[in-house]
C-alpha positions in Angstrom: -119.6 191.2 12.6 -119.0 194.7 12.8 -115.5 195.4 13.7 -115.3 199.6 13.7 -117.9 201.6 15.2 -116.9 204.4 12.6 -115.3 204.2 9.1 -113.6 207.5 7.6 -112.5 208.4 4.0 -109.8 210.6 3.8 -109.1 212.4 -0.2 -105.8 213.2 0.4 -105.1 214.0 -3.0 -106.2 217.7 -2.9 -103.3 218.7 -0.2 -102.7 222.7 1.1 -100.7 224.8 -0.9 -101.9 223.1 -4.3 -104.0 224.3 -6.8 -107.0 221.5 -6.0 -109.8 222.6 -3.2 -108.3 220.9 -0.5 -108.0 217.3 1.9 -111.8 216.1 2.3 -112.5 214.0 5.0 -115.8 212.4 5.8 -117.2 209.5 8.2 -119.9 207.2 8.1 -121.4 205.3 10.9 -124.0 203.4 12.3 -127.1 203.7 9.6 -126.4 207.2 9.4 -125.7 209.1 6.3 -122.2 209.9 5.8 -120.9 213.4 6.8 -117.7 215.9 5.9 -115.4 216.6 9.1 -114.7 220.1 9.3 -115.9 220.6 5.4 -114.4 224.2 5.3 -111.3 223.8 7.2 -107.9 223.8 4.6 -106.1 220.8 6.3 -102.5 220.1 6.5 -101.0 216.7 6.1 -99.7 216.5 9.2 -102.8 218.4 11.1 -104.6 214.8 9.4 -102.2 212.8 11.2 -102.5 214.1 14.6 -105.9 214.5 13.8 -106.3 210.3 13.4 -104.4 209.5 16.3 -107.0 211.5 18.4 -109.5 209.6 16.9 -107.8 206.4 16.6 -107.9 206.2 20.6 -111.5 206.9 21.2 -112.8 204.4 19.2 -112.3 201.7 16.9 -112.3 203.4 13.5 -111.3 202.5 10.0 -109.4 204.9 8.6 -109.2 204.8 4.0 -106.1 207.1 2.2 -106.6 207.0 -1.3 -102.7 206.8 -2.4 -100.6 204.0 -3.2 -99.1 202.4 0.0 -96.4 201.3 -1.3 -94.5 200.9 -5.1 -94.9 198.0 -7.0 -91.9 195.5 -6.5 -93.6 192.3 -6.7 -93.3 192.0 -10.9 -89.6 192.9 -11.0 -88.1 192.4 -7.4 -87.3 196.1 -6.8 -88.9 199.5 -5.9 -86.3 201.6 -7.9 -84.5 199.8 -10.2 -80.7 199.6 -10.0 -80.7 201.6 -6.9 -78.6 200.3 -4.5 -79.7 200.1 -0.4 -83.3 200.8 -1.4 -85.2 198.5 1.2 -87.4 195.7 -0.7 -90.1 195.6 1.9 -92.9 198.3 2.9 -92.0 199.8 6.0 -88.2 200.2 5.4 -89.3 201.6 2.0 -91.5 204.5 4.2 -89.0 205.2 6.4 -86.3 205.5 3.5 -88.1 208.1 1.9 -89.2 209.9 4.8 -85.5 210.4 5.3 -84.4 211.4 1.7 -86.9 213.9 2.1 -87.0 217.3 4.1 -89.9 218.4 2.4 -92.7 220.8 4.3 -96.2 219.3 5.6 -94.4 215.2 4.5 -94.2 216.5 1.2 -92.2 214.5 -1.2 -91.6 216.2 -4.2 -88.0 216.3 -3.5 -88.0 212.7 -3.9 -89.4 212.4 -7.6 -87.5 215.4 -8.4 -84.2 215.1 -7.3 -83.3 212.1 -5.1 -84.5 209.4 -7.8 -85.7 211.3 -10.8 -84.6 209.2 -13.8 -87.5 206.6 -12.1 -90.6 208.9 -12.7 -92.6 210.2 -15.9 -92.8 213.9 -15.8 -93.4 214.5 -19.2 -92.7 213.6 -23.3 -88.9 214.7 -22.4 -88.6 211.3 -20.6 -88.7 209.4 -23.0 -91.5 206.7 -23.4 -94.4 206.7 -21.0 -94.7 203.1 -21.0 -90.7 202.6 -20.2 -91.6 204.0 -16.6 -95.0 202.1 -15.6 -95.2 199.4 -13.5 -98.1 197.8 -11.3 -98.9 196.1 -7.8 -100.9 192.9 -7.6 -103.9 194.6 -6.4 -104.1 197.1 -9.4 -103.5 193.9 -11.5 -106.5 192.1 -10.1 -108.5 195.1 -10.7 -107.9 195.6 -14.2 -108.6 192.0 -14.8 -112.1 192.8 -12.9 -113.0 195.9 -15.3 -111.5 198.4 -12.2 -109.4 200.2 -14.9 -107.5 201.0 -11.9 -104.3 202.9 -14.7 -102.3 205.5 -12.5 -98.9 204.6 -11.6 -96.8 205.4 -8.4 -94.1 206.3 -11.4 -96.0 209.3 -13.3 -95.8 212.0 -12.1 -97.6 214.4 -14.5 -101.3 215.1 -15.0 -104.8 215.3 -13.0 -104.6 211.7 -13.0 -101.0 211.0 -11.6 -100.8 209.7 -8.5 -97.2 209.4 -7.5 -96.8 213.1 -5.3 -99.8 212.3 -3.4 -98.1 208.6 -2.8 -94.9 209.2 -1.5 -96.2 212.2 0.6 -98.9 209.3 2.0 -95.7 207.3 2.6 -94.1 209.4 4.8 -97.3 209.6 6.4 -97.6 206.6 7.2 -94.1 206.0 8.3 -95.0 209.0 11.3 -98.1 206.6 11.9 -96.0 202.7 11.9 -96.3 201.5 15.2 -99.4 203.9 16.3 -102.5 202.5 14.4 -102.5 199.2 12.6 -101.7 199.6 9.0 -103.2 196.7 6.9 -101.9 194.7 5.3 -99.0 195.1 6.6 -100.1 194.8 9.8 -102.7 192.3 10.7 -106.5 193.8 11.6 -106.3 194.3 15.1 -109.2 193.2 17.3 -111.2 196.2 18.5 -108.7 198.9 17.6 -108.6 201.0 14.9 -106.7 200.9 11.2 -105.9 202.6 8.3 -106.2 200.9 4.8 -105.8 202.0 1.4 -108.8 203.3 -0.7 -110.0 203.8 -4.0 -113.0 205.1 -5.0 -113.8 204.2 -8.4 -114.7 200.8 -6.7 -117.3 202.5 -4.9 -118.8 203.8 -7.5 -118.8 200.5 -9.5 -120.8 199.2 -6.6 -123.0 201.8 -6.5 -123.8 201.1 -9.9 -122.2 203.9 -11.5 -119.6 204.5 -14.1 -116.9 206.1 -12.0 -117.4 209.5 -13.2 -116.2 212.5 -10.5 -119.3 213.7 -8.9 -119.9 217.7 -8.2 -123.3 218.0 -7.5 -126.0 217.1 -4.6 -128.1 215.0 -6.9 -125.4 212.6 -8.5 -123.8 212.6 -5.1 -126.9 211.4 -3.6 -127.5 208.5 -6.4 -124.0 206.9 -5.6 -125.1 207.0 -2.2 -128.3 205.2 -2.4 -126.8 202.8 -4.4 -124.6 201.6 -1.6 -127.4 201.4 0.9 -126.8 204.5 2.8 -129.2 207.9 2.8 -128.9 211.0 1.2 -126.0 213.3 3.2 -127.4 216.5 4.4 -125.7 219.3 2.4 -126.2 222.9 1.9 -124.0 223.5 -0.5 -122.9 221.5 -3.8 -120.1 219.5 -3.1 -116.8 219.4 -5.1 -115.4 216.1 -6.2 -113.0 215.7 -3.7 -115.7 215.7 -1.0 -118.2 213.9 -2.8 -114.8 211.0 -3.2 -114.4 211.4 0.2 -118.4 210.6 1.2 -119.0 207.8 -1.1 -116.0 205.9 0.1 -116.8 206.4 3.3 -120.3 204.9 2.7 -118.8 202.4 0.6 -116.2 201.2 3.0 -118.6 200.6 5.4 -121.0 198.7 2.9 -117.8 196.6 2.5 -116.8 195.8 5.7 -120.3 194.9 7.0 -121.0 192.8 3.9 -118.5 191.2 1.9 -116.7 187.8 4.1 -113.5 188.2 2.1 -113.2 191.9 2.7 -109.8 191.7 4.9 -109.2 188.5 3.6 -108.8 189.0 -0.4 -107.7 186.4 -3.1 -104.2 186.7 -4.4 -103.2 188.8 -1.3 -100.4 186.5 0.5 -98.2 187.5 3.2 -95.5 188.4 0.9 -97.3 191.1 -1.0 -98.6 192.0 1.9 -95.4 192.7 3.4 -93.6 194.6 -0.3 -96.8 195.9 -1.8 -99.8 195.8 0.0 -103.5 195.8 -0.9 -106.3 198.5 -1.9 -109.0 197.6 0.1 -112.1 196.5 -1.8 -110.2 194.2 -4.0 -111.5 191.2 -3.5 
């Protein structure tokens, strides 16, 4: 059963006012290739949100964010260890850094930086890399599939970190609790939209390929084909945040209309659920 009549991919990674080329969005639907919303427009983190509330109430949509929806606390019972009144479950925790921040656009950096730096990796300074990582369930579950799913909501440094983009997603989310259904935390609402959390080196894996960043038309094109959907039109080579943003759109609709335990994953109980929550895709 088809549940959305649209499913979008948002790269939220590549925010304004950083160095990368930008938030990509794109949408796939029907049988139709996937396409880029607004592919030249510099989007702002909170133009997104408004933007998916729009959306949100016109159709049933689902709606992918490829950060971390929450910290792992599952493996060692808290989000910040030592901390005292940090909440233990999802929600609170989005709403207790949306208020220890005061950040521009739901920026966060204030929050790694300041409010609870000794808990992230920004460098050899630190200390030991491997004193600071920790994991969710679902990034478990992946690396025991072969996801090599490696960042961690607690480094902060390199192309690879994802812990700014993460917390800034939290805050997002916690202006979006109570709007649009957010899964796992919420359950998948019959005929109304949702937002879930992406990633999309499993994409690629089920396109066949080895989870490489795509920049061009061609390579594009191949991942696409290899999830059942035709080629997007293009006129222009793409840059890896857009081509992230197409194939998981593509791929999260492969997903959904394909795979029984999509929503309804091993080792995802209501518990994690509740503390961690799930990338969707790991089944």
């Amino acid at each position: 059963m088809n549940r959305f009549s649209a499913y979008v991919a948002i790269d939220w990674s590549g925010a304004k006012g950083k160095r990368h080329k930008g938030i990509a969005i794109a949408e796939a639907r029907g049988d139709a290739a996937p396409r880029l919303i607004r592919p030249g427009h510099v989007w702002s983190r909170v133009e997104v949100a408004d933007w998916l509330l729009r959306q949100a109430a016109k159709e049933p949509t689902l709606f992918g964010f490829d950060f971390s929806f929450a910290p792992p606390i599952v493996e060692r019972g808290e989000y910040l260890i030592g901390e005292p009144d940090v909440p233990k479950t999802a929600r609170e925790f989005w709403a207790y850094v949306d208020h220890r921040c005061d950040d521009e656009d739901l920026g966060a950096a204030s929050f790694l930086e300041l409010a609870h730096r000794r808990h992230f990796y920004f460098g050899i300074a630190d200390g030991v890399k491997a004193d600071f990582v920790r994991f969710r369930q679902c990034d478990a579950r992946l690396n025991a599939q072969g996801g090599r799913k490696t960042a961690s909501a607690y480094d902060a440094i390199g192309a690879a970190q994802v812990a700014k983009a993460s917390f800034a997603g939290m805050r997002l989310l916690h202006r979006l609790d109570g709007k649009v259904a957010i899964w796992p935390m919420d359950p998948l609402p019959a005929g109304r939209s949702a937002i879930v959390e992406i990633y999309t080196r499993i994409y690629l894996r089920r396109a066949g390929l080895t989870g490489v960043k795509l920049r061009s038309r061609a390579d594009l094109n191949l991942a696409l084909k290899g999830l059942g959907s035709p080629p997007a039109r293009l006129r222009f080579e793409p840059n890896d945040h857009q081509t992230d943003a197409l194939v998981t759109a593509a791929g999260m609709r492969q997903l959904a209309q394909t795979e029984p335990r999509a929503f309804d994953p091993d080792g995802l109980t209501p518990a994690i659920a509740e503390a961690e929550g799930w990338t969707f895709g790991v089944t």
